[in-house]
N, C-alpha and C positions, 0 to 999 in steps of 0.2 A: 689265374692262380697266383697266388703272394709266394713270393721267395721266403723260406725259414729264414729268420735269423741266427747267423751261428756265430759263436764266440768266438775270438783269436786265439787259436791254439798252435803253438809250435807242433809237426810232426815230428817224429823221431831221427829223421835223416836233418831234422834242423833248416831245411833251406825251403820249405813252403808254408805258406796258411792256409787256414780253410777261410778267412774275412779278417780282414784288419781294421785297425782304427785309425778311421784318420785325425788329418789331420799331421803335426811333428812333434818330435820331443821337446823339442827347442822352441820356445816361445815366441811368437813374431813380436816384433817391435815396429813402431813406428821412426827411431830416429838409426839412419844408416849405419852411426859409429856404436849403438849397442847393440846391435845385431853380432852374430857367432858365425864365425867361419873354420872349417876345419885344416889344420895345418897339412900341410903337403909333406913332410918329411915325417911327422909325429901320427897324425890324424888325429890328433884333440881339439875337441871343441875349442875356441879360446874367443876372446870379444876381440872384435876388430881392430880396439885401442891397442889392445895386446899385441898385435900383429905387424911384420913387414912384410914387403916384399925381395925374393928371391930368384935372378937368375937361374932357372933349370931346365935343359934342352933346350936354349934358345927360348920360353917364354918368361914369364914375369908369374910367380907364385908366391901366392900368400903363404907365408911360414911365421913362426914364432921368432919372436925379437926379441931380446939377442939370439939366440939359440933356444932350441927344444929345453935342453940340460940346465938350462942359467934360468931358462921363463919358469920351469918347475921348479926349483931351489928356491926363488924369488919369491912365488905365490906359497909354498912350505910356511917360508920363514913368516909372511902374513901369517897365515893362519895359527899357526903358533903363538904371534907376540897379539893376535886377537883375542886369543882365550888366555892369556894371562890378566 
């Protein structure tokens, strides 16, 4: 007997599916430094280049360099002087 195929549907309590898609959002790469990692203080996605590392409880975490606050103003201000 075949399994139905069933579309990815959010339930209404939000936290289950009936089948997902795989696969990620997030594109793989083949080269380390453009690959996405998500910051430990923010959770945004950001490229690796973009990234430092951060003392926190004793281990070593990837975070946004310089700060969360200054890596978004940064990338803004790109975006901005791109589309002029």
């Amino acid at each position: 007997m075949a399994r139905a195929d069933a579309k990815t549907a959010v339930l209404a309590d939000g936290l289950r599916y009936k089948s997902k898609v795989s696969g990620s959002p997030f594109a793989a790469t083949t080269s380390f430094g453009a690959a996405t990692m998500s910051c430990f203080m923010c959770g945004k996605h950001r490229a690796r280049s973009l990234m430092g590392t951060r003392k926190v409880l004793g281990k070593s975490q990837a975070v946004c360099a310089p700060t969360c606050k200054e890596l978004d103003a940064i990338l803004a201000a790109q975006a901005i002087s791109s589309k002029a």
